[in-house]
Short mmCIF file of the C-alpha atoms (twelve columns), coordinates in Angstrom:
data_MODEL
# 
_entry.id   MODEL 
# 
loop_
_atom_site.group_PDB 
_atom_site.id 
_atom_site.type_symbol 
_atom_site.label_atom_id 
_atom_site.label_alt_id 
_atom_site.label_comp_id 
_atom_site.label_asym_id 
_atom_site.label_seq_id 
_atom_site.Cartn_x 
_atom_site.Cartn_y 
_atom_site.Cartn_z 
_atom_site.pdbx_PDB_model_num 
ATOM 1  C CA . UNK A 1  0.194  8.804   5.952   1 
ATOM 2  C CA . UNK A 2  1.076  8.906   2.238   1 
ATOM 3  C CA . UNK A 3  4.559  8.220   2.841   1 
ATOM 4  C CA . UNK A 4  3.433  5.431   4.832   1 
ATOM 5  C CA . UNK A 5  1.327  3.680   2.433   1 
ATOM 6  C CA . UNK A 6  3.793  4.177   -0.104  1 
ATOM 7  C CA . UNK A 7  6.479  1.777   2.158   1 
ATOM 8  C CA . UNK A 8  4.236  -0.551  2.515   1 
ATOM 9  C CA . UNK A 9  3.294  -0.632  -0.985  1 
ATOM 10 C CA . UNK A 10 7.138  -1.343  -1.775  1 
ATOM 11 C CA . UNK A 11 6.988  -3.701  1.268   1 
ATOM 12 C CA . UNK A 12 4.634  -6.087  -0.909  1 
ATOM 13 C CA . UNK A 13 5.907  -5.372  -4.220  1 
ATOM 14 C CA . UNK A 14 9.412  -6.958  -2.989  1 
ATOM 15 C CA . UNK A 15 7.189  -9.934  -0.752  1 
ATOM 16 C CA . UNK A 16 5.636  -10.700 -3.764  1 
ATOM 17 C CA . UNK A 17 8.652  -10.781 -6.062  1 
ATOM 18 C CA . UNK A 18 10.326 -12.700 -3.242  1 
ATOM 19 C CA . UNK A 19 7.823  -15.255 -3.818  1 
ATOM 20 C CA . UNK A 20 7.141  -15.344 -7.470  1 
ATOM 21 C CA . UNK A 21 11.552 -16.380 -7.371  1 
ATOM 22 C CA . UNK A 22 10.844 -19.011 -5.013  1 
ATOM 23 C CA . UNK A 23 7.734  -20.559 -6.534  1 
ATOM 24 C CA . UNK A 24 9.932  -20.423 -9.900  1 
ATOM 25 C CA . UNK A 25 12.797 -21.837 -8.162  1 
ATOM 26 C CA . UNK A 26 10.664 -24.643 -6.412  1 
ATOM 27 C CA . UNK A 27 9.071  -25.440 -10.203 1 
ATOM 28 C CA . UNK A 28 12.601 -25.478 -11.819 1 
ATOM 29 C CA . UNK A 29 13.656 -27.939 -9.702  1 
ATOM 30 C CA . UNK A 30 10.621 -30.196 -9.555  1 
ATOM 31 C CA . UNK A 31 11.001 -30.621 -13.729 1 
ATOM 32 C CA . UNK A 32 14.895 -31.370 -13.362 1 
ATOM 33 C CA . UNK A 33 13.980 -34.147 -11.063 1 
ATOM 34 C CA . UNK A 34 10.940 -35.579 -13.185 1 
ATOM 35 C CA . UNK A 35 12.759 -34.980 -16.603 1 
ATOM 36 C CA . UNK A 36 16.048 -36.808 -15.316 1 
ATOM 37 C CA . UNK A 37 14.578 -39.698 -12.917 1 
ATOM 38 C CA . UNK A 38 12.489 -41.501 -15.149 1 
ATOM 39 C CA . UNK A 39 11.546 -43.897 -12.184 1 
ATOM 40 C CA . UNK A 40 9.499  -40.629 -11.208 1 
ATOM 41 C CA . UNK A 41 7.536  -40.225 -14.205 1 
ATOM 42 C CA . UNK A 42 6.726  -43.999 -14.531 1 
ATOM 43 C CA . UNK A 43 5.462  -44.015 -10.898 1 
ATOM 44 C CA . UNK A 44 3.130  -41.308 -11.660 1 
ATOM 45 C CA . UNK A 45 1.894  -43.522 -14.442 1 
# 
C-alpha cells in the first residue's frame, strides 16, 4: 500500500510539473504575440 501511494505521489508530482511547463509555455507565447502585434494591444484599449 505504501509503495502504492508513493507511485502515485510521483504520478502527480510529474502531472503537475507537466502542467506548470505548459501553462508557462501558453503565457510565453501570449506576451510574444501582444509585445510584437501592436494591433493587439491597441484593440484591447
Amino acid at each position: 500500500m505504501k509503495n502504492l501511494f508513493l507511485q502515485t505521489r510521483s504520478f502527480w508530482s510529474v502531472t503537475m510539473c507537466l502542467l506548470l511547463l505548459t501553462f508557462c509555455l501558453i503565457g510565453c507565447e501570449k506576451e510574444q504575440i501582444t509585445f510584437e502585434d501592436p494591433t493587439v494591444i491597441n484593440a484591447k484599449n
